[in-house]
Each structure stands twice: as C-alpha cells, then as structure tokens.
C-alpha positions as CSV (number, residue, x, y, z in Angstrom):
1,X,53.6,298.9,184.6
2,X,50.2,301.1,184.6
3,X,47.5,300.5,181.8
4,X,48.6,303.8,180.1
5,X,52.2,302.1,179.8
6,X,51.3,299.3,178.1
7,X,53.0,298.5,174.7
8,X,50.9,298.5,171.4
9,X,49.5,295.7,170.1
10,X,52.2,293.8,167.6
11,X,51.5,295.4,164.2
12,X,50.2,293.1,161.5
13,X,52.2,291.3,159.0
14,X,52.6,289.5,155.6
15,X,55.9,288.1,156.8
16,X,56.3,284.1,157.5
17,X,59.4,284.1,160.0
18,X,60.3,280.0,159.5
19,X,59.8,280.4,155.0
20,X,62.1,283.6,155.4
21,X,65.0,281.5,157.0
22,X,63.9,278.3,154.3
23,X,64.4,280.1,151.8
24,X,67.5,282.7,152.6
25,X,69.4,279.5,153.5
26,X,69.5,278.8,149.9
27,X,69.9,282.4,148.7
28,X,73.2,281.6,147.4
29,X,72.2,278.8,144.9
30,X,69.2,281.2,143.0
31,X,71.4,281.1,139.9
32,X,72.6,277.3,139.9
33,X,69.6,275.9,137.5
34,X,71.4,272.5,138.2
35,X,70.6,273.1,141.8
36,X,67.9,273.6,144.6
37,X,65.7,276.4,142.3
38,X,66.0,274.2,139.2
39,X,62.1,273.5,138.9
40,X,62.2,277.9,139.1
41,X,64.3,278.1,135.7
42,X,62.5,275.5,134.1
43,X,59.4,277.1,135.0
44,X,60.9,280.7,134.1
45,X,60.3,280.4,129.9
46,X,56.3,279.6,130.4
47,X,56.1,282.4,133.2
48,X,57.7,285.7,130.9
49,X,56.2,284.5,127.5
50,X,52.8,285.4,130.0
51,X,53.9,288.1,131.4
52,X,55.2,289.5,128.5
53,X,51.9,288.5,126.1
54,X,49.5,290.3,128.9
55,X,51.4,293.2,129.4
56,X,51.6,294.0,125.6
57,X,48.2,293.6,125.1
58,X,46.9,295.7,128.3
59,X,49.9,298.9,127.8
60,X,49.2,298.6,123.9
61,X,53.0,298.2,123.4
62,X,55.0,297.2,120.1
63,X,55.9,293.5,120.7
64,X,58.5,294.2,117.7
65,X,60.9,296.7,120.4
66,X,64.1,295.5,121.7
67,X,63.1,297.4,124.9
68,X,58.8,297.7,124.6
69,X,58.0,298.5,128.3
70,X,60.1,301.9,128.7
71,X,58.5,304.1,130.8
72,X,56.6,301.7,133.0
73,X,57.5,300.6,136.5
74,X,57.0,297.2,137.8
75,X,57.4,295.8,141.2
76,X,58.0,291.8,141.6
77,X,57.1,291.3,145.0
78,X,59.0,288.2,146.9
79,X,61.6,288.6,143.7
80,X,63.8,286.3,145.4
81,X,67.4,285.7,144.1
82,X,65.8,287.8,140.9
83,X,65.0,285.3,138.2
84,X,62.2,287.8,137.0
85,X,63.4,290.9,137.6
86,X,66.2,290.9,135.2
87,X,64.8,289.6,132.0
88,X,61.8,292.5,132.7
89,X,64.4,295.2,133.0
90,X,65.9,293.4,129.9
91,X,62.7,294.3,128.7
92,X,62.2,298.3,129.5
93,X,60.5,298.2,132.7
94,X,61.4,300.0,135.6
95,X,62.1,297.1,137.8
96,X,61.8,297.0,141.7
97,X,62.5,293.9,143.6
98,X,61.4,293.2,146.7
99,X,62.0,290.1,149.1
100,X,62.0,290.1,153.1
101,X,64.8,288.0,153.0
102,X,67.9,290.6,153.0
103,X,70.3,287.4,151.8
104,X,67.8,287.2,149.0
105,X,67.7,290.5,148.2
106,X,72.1,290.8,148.1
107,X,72.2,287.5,145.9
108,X,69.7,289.4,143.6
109,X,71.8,293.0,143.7
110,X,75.2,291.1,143.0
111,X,73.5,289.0,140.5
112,X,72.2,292.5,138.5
113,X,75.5,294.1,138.9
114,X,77.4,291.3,137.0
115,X,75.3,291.6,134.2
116,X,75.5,295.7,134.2
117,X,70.9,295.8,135.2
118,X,69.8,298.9,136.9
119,X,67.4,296.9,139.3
120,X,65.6,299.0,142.5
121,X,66.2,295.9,145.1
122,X,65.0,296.2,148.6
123,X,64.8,293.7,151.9
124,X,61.0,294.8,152.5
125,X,57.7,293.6,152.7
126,X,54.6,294.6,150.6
127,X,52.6,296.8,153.6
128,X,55.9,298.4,154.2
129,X,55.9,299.6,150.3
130,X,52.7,300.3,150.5
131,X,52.4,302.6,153.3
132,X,55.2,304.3,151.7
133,X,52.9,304.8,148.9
134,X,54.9,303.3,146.4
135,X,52.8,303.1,142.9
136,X,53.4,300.5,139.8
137,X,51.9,299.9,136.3
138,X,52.9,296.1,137.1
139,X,53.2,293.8,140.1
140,X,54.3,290.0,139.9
141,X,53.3,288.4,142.3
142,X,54.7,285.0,141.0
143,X,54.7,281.9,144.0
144,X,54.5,284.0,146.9
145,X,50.9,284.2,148.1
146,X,51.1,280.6,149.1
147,X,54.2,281.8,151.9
148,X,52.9,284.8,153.6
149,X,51.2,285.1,157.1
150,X,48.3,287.1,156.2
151,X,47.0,286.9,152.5
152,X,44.7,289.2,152.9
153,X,46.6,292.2,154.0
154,X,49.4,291.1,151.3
155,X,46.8,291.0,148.7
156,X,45.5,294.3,150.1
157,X,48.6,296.1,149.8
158,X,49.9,294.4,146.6
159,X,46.8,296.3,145.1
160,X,47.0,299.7,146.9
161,X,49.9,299.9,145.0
162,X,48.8,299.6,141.8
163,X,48.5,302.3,139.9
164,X,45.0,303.3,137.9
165,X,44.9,300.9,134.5
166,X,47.8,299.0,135.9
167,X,48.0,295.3,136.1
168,X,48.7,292.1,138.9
169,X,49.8,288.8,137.6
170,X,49.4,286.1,140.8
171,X,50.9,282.5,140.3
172,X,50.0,280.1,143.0
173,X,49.1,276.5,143.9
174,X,45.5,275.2,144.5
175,X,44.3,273.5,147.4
176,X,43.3,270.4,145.5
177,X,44.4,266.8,146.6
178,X,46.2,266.5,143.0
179,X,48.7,269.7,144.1
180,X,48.9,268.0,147.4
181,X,50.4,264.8,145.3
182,X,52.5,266.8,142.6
183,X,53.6,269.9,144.4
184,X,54.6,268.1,148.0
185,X,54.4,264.5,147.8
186,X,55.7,264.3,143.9
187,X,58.3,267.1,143.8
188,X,59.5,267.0,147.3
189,X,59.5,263.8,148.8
190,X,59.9,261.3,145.2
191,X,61.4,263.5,142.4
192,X,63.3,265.7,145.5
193,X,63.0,268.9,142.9
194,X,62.6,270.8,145.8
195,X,63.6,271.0,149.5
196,X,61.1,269.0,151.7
197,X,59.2,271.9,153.5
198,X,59.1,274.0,151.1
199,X,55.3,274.2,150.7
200,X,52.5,273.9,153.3
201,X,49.6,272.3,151.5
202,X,46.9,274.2,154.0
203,X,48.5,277.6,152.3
204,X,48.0,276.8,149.2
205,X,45.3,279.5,147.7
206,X,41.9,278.1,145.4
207,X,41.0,280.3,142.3
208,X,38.2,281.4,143.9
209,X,40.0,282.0,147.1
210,X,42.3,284.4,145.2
211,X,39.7,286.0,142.7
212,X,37.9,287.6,146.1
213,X,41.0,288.7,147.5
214,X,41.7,290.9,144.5
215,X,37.8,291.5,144.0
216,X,38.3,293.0,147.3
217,X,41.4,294.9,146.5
218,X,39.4,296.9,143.4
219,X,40.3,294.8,140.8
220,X,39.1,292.9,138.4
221,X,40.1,289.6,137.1
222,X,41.1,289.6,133.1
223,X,42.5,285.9,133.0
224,X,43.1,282.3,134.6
225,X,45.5,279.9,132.8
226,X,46.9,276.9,134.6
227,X,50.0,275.8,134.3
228,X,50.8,272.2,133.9
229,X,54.4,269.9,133.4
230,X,55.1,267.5,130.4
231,X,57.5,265.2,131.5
232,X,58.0,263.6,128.5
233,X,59.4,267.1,126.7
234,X,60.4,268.2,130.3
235,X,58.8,271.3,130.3
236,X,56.0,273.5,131.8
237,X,53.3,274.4,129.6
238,X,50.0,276.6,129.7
239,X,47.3,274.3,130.1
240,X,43.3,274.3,130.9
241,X,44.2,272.4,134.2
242,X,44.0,274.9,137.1
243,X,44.4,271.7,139.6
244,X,47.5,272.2,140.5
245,X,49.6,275.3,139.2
246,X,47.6,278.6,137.7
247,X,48.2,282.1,137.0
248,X,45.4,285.0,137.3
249,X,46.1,288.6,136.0
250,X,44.1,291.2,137.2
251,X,43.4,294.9,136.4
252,X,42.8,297.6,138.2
253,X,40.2,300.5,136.1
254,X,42.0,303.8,134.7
C-alpha cells in the first residue's frame, strides 16, 4: 500500500464500546422499577419536577396547561429505555430520543407505542445529530456525560445543537471520594442497586470540570443543585450537597 492509499485516520467519537453493551444487555428491564434501573425511577420524580420548574421559568410558559411546552422541541441525549422522554412528550414537547445503543432505542419505541407517544427515537450519537445540524430548545443530558469517550466533543456537539435562548440540563456524578463510596462502593457493591460496573469513578465529571465544558460550548451556566438520597423517606431530594449527585442547567443567549 503507497502513502497516497493509506486509510484516514479513525474519526473521533463520544461512543464507549464496553458501556454500550453494559447497558443494552439490560435494555429489556428499563420499565421493571422492581428491577436493575430501579434507583432510575426512584430518581425520576426529583429529576422532571427540575426539568419542568427550569423550563417554565426560562420559555415563560403557563405551569397551569395540561400540555405547557407545545411548540418546543427537545432532545434527551443517551434517553435510554425512555424514562424521560415520555412524561416530556406527556408534557407538549417535541421529543427526540437518542441512545447508541439500538436495543435501547427499540425497548424505548415499543415502550411509546404502548402508551399511544409520538416520540422521534433514533440509535445515534450526539456528533452524528449534530453534523446533521439537528436544532433544540432543550437537551437533557441526564447521567450520560459520566459514560462517553470524549466529553469534550459530546459536550461540544450537545451545545451546537442548541438553539439560540434554548437550554441544557447535565446530571452527573463528581469525582469526590464520597461519590466514589455512595455511587460505586455503596450502590453497587453493598446495597447492589445497580450492576457492578456500571460506573467508572475516574469518569466521573467535577462542577467545575463540567461548567468549562459548556463555558466552552457558548453557554452560560444559570444553576447547580445537587441531588442527595434520604434513606429514611427513601427518596431523592434536591439538596445543597453537590458531593456526590448534581444537576447544572445552562443557557445558551437569544
């Protein structure tokens, strides 16, 4: 093979192969909240009461409406078996969902079609959406930036496709020895909420870590509320404590 033959270089990507394959192996059990993504559905109510409260106040809906996001599209990027998307097309919102797991992505589509949901759902990544030049007033970006291979062009893209005025909301885990305890040693290994595995502790994205990523991707961050679990109630509550889980919204200017 001559110089000029050579292949190109392997394009660049968001995509972690081995989390892929952890997590499409349990594709079919999304929708058992007695099962694998139980800690998901119990962290579900704290996670839309946010997303609902920001987006009201940044699109200047009616919190009253059955249906008070019409006319706004939203992507949820790493959607998963769907746990977000439908209650936000419950809500009026155009919803995409987008996982790079394709068994994901059919539990999600059978899931909508049950329960009658229009839902756009796509086995894609978030460069791929954005060099389409896909545009959204919202992206979730809930759990996910702690699983991809290259934050910062997933961050990147994430905000190239938001649209002017639009809005990200990130939830991740921080680096701190205390999520290292809760998250992984705690929920995997003693309380077994999760799948050992499921989280890599040297992934796991600071506050600061993510506020420069978005800083980077022209926006500008409008909130940082951690997230915290009351075992005695046994439920996840917003909390001043960003040690372990937090979410950050950001905006992008109109």
């Amino acid at each position: 093979m001559t110089l000029s033959q050579a292949p190109e270089a392997t394009a660049k990507t968001t995509v972690d192969a081995a989390d892929v394959a952890r997590f499409s192996a349990l594709a079919a059990e999304w929708w058992d909240e007695n099962g694998k993504f139980r800690p998901l559905h119990k962290f579900n109510p704290v996670r839309l009461a946010y997303i609902r409260e920001k987006a009201l106040a940044r699109f200047s809906r009616d919190g009253t409406a059955r249906r008070p996001f019409e006319g706004l599209r939203l992507l949820d990027i790493g959607c998963g078996g769907g746990l977000l998307c439908e209650p936000m097309a419950r809500l009026g919102f155009a919803v995409t969902g987008a996982d790079a797991s394709e068994k994901n992505i059919r539990t999600a589509a059978a899931h909508a079609a049950e329960g009658s949901l229009a839902i756009d759902y796509r086995a894609t990544t978030a460069e791929a959406l954005a060099e389409a030049g896909e545009k959204f007033d919202v992206i979730l970006n809930m759990e996910v930036v702690e699983h991809v291979a290259d934050i910062g062009l997933f961050m990147g893209s994430c905000a190239a496709m938001l649209k002017p005025g639009g809005m990200m909301i990130v939830a991740t885990l921080n680096r701190t020895f205390k999520a290292w305890a809760l998250a992984i040693v705690g929920a995997e290994y003693v309380l077994g909420w999760l799948p050992r595995g499921t989280h890599e502790w040297a992934k796991f994205v600071t506050p600061g870590e993510l506020r420069s990523a978005l800083t980077s991707g022209g926006l500008e961050v409008a909130d940082l509320t951690g997230i915290a679990y009351n075992p005695l109630a046994d439920q996840w509550r917003r909390s001043t404590d960003t040690d372990v889980n937090y979410l950050m919204t950001a905006a992008k200017a109109a």
